[in-house]
DRENDO-1510 file (C-alpha; in Angstrom, 1 decimal, always signed):
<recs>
REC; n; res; u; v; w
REC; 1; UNK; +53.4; +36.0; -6.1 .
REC; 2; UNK; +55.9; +36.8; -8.7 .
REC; 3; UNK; +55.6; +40.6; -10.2 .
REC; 4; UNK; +55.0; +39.2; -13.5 .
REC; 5; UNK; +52.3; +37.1; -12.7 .
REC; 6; UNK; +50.9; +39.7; -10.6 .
REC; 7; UNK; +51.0; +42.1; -13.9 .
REC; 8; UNK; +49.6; +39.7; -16.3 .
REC; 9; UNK; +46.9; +39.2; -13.5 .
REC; 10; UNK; +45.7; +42.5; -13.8 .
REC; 11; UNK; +44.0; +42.1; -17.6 .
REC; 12; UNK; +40.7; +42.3; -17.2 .
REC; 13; UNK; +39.6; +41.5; -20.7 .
REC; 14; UNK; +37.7; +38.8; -22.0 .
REC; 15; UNK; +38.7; +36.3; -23.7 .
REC; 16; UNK; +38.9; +36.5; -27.3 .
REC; 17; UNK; +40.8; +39.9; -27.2 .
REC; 18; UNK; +43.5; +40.5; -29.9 .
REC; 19; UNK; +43.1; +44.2; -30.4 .
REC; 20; UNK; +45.8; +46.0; -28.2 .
REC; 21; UNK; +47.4; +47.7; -30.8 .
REC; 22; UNK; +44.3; +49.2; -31.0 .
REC; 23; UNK; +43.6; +49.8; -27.1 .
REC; 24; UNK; +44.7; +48.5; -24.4 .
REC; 25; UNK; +41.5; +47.7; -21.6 .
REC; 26; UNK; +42.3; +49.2; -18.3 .
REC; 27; UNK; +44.3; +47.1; -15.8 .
REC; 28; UNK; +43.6; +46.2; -12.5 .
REC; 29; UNK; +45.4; +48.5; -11.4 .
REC; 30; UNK; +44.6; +51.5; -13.7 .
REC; 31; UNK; +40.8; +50.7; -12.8 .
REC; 32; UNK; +42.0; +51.2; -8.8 .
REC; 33; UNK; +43.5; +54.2; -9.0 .
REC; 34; UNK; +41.1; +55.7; -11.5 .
REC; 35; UNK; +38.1; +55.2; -8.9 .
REC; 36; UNK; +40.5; +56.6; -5.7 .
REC; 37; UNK; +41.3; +59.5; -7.5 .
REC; 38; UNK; +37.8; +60.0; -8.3 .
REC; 39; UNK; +36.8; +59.5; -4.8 .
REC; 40; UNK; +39.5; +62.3; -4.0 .
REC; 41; UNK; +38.1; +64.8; -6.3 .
REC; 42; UNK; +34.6; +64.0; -5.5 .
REC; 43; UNK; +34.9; +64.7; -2.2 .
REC; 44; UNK; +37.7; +67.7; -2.3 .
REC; 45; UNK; +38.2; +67.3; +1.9 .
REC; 46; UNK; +40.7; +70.3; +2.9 .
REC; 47; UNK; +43.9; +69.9; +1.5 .
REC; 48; UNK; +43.1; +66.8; -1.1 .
REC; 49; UNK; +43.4; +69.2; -4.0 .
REC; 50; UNK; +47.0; +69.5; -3.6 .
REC; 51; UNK; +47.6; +65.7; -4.1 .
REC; 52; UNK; +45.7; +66.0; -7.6 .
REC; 53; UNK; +48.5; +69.1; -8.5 .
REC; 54; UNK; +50.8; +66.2; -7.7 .
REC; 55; UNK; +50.2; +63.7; -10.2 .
REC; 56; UNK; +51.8; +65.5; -13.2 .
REC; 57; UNK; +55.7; +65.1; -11.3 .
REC; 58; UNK; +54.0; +61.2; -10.4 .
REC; 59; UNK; +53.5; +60.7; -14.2 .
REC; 60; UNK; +56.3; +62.2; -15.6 .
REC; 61; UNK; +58.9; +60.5; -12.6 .
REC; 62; UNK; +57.3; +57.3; -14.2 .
REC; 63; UNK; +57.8; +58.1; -18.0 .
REC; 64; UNK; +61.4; +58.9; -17.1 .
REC; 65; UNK; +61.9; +55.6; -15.2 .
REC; 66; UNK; +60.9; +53.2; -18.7 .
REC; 67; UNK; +62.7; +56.1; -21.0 .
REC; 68; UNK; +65.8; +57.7; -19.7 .
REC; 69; UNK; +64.7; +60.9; -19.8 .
REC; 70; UNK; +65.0; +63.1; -16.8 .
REC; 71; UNK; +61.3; +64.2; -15.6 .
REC; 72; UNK; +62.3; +67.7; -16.3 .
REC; 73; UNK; +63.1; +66.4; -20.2 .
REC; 74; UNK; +59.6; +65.2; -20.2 .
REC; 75; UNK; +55.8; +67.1; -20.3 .
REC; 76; UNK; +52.6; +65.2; -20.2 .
REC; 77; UNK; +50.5; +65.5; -23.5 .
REC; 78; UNK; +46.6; +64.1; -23.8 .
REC; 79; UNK; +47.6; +61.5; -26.5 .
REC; 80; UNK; +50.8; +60.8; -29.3 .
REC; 81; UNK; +49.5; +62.8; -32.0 .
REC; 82; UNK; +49.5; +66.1; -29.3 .
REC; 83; UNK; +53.1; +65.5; -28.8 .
REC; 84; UNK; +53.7; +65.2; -32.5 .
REC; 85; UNK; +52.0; +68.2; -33.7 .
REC; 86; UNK; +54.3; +70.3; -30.9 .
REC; 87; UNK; +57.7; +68.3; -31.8 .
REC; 88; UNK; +56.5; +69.3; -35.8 .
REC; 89; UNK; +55.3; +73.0; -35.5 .
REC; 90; UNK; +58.4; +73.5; -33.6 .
REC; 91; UNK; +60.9; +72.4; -36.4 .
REC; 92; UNK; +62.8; +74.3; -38.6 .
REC; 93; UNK; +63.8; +72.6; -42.3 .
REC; 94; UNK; +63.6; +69.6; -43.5 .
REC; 95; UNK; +61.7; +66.0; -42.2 .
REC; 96; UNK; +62.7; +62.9; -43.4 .
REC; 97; UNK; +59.6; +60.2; -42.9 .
REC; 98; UNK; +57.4; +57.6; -44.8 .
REC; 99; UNK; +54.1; +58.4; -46.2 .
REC; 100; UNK; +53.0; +55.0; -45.2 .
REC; 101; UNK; +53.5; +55.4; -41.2 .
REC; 102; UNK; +50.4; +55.7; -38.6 .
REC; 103; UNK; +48.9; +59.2; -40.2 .
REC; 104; UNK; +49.8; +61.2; -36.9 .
REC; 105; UNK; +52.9; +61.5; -37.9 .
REC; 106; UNK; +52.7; +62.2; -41.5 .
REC; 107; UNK; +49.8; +64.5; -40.4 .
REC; 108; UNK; +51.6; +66.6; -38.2 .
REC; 109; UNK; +54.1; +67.1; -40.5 .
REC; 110; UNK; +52.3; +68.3; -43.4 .
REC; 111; UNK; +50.4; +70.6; -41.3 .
REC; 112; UNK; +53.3; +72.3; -39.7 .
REC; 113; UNK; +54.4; +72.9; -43.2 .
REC; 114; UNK; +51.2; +74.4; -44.5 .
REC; 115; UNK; +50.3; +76.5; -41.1 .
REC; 116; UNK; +54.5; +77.5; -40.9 .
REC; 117; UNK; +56.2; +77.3; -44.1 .
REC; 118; UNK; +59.5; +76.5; -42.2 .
REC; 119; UNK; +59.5; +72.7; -42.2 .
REC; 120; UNK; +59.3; +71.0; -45.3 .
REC; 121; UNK; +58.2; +67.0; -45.4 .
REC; 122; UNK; +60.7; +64.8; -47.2 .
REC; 123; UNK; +58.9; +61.5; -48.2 .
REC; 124; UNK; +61.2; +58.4; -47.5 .
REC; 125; UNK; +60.5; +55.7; -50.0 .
REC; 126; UNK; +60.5; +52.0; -48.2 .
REC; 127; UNK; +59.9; +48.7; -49.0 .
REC; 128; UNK; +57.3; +47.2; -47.9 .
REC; 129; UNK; +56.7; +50.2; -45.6 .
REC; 130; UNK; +59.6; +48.4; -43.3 .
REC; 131; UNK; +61.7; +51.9; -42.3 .
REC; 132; UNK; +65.3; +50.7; -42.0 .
REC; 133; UNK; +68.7; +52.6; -41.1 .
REC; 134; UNK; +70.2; +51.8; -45.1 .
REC; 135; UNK; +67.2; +53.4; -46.8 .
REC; 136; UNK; +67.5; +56.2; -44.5 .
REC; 137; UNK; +71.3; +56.6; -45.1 .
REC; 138; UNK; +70.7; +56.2; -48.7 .
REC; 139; UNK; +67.7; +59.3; -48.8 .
REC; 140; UNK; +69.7; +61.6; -46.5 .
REC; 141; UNK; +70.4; +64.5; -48.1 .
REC; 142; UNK; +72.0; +68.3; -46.4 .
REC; 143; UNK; +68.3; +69.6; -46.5 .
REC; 144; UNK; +67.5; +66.6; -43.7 .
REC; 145; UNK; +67.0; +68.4; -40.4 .
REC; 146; UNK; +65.1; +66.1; -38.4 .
REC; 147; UNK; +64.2; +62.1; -39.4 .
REC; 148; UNK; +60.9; +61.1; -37.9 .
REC; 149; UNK; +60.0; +57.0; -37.8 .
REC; 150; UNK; +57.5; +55.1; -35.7 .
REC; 151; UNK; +59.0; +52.7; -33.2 .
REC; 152; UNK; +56.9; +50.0; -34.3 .
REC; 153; UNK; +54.7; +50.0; -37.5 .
REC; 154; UNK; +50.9; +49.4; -37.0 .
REC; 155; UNK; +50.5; +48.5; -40.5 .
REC; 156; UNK; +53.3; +45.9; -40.9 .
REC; 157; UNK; +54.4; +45.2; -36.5 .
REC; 158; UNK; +57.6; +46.1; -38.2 .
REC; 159; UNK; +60.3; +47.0; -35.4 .
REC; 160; UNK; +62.1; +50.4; -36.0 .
REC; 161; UNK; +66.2; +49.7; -35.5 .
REC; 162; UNK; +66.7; +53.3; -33.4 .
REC; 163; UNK; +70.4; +52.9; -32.7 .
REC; 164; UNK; +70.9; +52.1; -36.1 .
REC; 165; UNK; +69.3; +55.0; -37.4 .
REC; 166; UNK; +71.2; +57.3; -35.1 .
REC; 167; UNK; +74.4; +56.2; -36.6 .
REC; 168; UNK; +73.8; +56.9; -39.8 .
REC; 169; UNK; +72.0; +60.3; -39.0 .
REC; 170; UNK; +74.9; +61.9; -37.1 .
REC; 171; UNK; +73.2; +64.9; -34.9 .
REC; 172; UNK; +70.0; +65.4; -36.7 .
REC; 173; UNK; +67.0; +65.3; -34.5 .
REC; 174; UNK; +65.2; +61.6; -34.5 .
REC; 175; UNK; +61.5; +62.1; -33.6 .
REC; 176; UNK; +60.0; +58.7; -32.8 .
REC; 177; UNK; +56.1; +57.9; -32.5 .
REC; 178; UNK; +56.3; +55.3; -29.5 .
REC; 179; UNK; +52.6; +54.3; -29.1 .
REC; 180; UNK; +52.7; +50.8; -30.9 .
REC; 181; UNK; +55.8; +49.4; -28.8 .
REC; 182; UNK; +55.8; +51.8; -25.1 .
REC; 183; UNK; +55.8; +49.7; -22.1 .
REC; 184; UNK; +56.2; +46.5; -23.9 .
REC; 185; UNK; +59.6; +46.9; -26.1 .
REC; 186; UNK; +63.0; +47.8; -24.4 .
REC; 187; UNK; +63.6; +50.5; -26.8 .
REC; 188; UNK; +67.3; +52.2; -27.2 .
REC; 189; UNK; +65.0; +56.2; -26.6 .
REC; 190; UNK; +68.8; +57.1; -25.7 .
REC; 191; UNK; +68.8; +57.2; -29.1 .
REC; 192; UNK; +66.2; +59.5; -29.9 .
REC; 193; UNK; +65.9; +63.4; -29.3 .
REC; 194; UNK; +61.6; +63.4; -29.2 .
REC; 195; UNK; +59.7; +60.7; -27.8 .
REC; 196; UNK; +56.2; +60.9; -27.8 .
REC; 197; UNK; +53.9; +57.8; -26.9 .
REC; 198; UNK; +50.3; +57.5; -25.5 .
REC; 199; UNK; +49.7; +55.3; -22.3 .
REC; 200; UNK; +45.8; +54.2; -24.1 .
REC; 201; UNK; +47.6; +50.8; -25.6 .
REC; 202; UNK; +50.0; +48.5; -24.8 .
REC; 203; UNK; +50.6; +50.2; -21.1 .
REC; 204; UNK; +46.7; +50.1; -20.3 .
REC; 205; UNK; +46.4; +53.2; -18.3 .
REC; 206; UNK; +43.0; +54.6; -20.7 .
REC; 207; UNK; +42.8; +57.7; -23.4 .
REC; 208; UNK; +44.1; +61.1; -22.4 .
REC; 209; UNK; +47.0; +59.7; -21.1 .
REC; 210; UNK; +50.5; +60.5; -22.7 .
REC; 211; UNK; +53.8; +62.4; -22.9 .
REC; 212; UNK; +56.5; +64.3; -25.1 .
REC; 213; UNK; +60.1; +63.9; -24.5 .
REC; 214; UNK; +62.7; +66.1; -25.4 .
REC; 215; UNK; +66.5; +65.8; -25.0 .
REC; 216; UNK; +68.6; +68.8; -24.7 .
REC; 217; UNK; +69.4; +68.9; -28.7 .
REC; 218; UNK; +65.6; +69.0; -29.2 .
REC; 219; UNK; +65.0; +71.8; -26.1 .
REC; 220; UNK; +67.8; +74.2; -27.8 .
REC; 221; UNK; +66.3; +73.5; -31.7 .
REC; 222; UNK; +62.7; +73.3; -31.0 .
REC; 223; UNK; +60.7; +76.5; -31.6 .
REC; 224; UNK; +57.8; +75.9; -28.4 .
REC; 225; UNK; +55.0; +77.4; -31.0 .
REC; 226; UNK; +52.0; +76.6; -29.4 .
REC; 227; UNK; +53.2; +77.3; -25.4 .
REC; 228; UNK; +50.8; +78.5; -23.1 .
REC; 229; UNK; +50.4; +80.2; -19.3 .
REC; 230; UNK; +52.1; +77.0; -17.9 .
REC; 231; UNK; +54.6; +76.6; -20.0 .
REC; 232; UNK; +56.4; +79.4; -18.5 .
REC; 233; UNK; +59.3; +80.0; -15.4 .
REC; 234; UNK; +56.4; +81.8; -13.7 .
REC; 235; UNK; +54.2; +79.7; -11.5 .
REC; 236; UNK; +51.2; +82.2; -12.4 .
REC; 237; UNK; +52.1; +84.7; -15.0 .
REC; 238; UNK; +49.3; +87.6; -14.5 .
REC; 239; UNK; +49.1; +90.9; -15.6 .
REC; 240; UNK; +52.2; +90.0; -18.6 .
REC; 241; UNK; +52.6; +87.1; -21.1 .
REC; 242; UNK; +56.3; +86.0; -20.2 .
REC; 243; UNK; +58.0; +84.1; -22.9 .
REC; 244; UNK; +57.8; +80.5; -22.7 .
REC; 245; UNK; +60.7; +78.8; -20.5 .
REC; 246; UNK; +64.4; +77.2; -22.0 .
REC; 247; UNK; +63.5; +73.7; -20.8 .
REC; 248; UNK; +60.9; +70.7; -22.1 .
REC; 249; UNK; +58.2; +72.7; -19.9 .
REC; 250; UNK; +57.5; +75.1; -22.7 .
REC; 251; UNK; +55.8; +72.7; -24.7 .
REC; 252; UNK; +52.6; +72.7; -22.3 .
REC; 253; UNK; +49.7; +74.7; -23.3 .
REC; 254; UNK; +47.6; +73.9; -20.0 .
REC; 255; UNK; +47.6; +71.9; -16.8 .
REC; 256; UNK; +46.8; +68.4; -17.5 .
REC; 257; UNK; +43.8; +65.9; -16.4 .
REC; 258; UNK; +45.2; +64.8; -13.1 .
REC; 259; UNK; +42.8; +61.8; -12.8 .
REC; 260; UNK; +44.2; +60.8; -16.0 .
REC; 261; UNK; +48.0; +61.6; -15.2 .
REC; 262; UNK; +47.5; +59.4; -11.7 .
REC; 263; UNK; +45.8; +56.5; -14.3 .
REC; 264; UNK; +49.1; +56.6; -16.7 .
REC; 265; UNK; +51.8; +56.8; -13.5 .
REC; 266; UNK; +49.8; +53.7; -12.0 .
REC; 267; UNK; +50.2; +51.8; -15.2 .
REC; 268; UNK; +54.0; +52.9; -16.0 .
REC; 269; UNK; +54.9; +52.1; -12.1 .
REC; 270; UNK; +53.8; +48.4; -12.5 .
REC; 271; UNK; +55.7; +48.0; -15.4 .
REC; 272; UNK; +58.8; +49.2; -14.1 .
REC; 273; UNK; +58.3; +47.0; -11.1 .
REC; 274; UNK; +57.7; +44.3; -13.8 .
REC; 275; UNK; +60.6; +45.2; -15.8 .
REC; 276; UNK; +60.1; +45.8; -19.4 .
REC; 277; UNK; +62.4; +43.1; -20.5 .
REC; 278; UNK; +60.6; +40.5; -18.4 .
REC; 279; UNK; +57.2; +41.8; -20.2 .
REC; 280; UNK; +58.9; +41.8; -23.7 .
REC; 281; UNK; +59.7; +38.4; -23.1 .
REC; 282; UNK; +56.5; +37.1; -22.4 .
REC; 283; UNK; +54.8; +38.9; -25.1 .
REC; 284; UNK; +57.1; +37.2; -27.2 .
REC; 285; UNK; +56.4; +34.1; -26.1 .
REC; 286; UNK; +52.5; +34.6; -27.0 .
REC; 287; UNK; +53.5; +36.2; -30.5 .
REC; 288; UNK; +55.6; +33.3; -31.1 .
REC; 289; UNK; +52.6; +31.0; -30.0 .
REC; 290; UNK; +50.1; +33.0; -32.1 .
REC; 291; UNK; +52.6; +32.6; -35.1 .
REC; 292; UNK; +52.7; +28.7; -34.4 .
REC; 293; UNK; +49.1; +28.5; -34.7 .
REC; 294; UNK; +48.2; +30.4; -37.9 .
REC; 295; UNK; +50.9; +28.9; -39.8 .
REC; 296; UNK; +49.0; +25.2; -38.7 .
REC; 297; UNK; +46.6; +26.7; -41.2 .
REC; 298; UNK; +48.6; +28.1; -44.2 .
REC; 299; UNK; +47.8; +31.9; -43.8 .
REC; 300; UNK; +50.4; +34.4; -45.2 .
REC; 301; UNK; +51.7; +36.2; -42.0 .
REC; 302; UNK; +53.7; +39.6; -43.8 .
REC; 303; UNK; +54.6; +40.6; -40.5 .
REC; 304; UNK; +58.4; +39.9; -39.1 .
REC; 305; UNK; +58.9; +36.8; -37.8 .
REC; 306; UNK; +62.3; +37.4; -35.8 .
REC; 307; UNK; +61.7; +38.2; -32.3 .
REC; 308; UNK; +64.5; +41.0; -33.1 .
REC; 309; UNK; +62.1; +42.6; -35.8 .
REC; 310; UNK; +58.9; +42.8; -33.5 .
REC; 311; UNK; +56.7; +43.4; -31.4 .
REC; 312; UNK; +53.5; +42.4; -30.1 .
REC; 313; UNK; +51.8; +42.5; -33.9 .
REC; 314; UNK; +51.1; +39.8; -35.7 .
REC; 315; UNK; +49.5; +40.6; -39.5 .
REC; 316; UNK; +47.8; +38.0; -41.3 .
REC; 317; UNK; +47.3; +39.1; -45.3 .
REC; 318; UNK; +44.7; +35.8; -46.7 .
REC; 319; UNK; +44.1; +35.3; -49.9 .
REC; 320; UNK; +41.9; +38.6; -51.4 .
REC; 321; UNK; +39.1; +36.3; -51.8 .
REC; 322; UNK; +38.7; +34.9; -48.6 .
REC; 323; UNK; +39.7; +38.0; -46.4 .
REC; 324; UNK; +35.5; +38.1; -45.9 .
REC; 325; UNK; +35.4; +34.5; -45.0 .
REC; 326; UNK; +38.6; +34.9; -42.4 .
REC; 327; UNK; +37.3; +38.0; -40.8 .
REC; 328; UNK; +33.8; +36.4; -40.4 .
REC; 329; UNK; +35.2; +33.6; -38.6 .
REC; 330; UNK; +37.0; +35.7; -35.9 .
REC; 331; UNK; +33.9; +37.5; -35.1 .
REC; 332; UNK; +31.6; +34.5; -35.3 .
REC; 333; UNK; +34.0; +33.3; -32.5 .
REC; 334; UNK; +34.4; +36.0; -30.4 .
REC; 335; UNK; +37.8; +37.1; -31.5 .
REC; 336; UNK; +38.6; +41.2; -31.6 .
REC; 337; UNK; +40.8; +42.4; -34.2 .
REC; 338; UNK; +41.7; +44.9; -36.4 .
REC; 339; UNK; +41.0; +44.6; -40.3 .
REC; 340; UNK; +43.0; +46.8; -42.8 .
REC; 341; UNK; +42.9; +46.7; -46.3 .
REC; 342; UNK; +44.0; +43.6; -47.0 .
REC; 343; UNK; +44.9; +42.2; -43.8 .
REC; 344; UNK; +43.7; +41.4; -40.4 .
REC; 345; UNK; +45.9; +42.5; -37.1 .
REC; 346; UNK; +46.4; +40.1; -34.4 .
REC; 347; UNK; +47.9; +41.9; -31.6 .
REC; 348; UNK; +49.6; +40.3; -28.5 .
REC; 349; UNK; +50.1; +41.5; -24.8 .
REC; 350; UNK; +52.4; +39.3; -22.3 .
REC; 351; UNK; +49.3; +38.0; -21.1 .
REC; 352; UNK; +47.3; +35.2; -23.3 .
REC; 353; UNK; +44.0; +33.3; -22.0 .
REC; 354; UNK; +44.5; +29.8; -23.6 .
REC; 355; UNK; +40.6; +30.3; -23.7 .
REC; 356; UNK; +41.7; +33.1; -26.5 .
REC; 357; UNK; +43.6; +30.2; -28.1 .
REC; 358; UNK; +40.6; +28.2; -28.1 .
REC; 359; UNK; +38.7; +30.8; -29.8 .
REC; 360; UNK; +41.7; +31.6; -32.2 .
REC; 361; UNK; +42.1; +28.0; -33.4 .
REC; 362; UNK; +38.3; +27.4; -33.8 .
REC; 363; UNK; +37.8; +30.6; -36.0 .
REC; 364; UNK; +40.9; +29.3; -38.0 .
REC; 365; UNK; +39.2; +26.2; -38.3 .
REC; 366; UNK; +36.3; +27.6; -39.3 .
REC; 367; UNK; +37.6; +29.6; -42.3 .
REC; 368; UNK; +39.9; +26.5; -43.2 .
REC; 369; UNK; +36.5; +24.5; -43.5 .
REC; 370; UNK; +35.2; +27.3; -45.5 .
REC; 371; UNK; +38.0; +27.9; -47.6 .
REC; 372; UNK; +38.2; +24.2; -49.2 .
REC; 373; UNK; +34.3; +23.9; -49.4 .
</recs>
């Protein structure tokens, strides 16, 4: 068996799923290791304990191998928004980003600013909340410390150009939000100096699974405000509170869950052996047959169209009047998605049950029927 068959093997959800851009449900392989670590803990035999303080290296070896980042460049966090609120809390001046990304990021932004007074949010107008390198380059101004973007757009499945931003940022800090494209998009994160992503998505490994990477330029300008005991040089600093260490580690405020670190290096270690590219290709593939079948019925898709421009979102924006009538015919047949505003997310993995096809097409149906009554 090929490794991509054996990956796409491993979805365990039903059919009808189009929601991974809201979570990912557990793999195969996430659900084995889950219940062997749990087995581990539950039984602590002498010396198993030491396999659990393990997992944090496992986990952050694996980040590194789908990043770029050396594990020592990299700290576990429980979820994105964690890793957000340390990259934001630690930055001094200005932050170039768009209102209209995922609020975790203009969230932790804003409240740096009100808690610290030293970082100051700069609000990047877009068009059609599509954040591209020439609206960057146009907004930049000497006040820009740091530009902070969103790999891919949950709103619009937009695909964030990160090389091209970099050029036209010269050695400010680029702070990306990797959550709606990690695991599934080979992403230039050379490119960026803070990478933070949770592994609850596209990479399947369950909540409380994450990380924060930090290049070198990041280590040396990032303040590590909120650094606790472990974030240290000193394995167990009693009886003194030691400043925090000169390296990514002092971005930790505890020790991690190491259940959920071993769920999230399981995950990341099956797509490496997968290959990211050969993932990206078959999710691709499905988008592109997704897109096929909604335009059979006329429905606006605002989302991009070029493979070069996406990911695995597909956004569907119906007439106003008949956004009731799509969204009850994707329920009525068993299809889960995601309905914002004015539009309804369709969100692809490199797996696709043509029984989810069946479903799709018979819900489209359905609200053609309905639509021309």
């Amino acid at each position: 068996m090929n490794s991509l068959l054996s990956f796409t093997d491993g979805f365990r959800d039903e059919p009808g799923y189009l929601d991974f851009g809201r979570v990912g449900p557990l793999s195969e392989a996430v659900v084995a290791e889950t219940l062997g670590q749990t087995e581990v803990l539950s039984r602590a035999r002498h010396g198993s304990l030491d396999h659990l303080v393990e997992q944090d290296l496992r986990a952050r070896t694996a980040v590194s191998a789908l990043t770029g980042f050396t594990p020592d460049q990299i700290v576990l966090q429980p979820n994105t928004s964690s890793g957000l609120m340390q990259a934001m809390f630690g930055l001094t001046g200005g932050v170039l980003l768009s209102a209209g990304d995922f609020p975790s990021v203009p969230f932790a932004a804003v409240r740096a600013a009100e808690a610290l007074h030293v970082v100051t949010p700069i609000w990047l107008e877009t068009v059609r909340g599509r954040v591209t390198p020439g609206q960057i380059r146009d907004q930049l101004t000497p006040a820009v410390a740091a530009v902070a973007v969103c790999l891919v757009d949950s709103r619009t499945g937009y695909r964030t150009d990160l090389d091209g931003i970099r050029q036209v940022i010269g050695d400010r800090l680029l702070i990306v939000d990797a959550i709606q494209g990690f695991g599934v998009v080979d992403a230039a994160y050379e490119a960026a100096d803070v990478v933070a992503s949770g592994g609850q998505k596209w990479t399947r490994a369950g909540w409380g699974t994450g990380f924060l990477a930090l290049s070198e330029r990041a280590i040396e300008r990032l303040v590590p405000v909120y650094s606790g005991y472990v974030g240290t040089d000193t394995d167990v600093p009693w009886d003194e509170v030691t400043p925090p260490s000169h390296s990514a580690r002092a971005f930790r405020v505890t020790n991690g869950d190491a259940i959920a670190q071993a769920r999230f290096a399981a995950a990341l270690e099956q797509t490496a052996t997968v290959g990211v590219n050969a993932i990206q290709t078959a999710m691709n593939d499905n988008v592109s047959q997704i897109i096929e079948l909604v335009d059979e019925f006329v429905i606006d898709i605002v989302s991009p169209r070029d493979a070069r421009e996406r990911a695995g979102i597909v956004v569907l924006e119906p007439p106003a009047e008949l956004l009731t009538t799509l969204v009850a015919s994707l329920h009525n047949h068993g299809i889960t998605a995601t309905t914002r505003g004015a539009t309804v997310r369709l969100s692809v993995h490199a797996a696709l049950d043509p029984d989810t096809v069946t479903m799709l097409r018979g819900a489209l149906t359905s609200y053609a029927l309905t639509a021309t009554y």
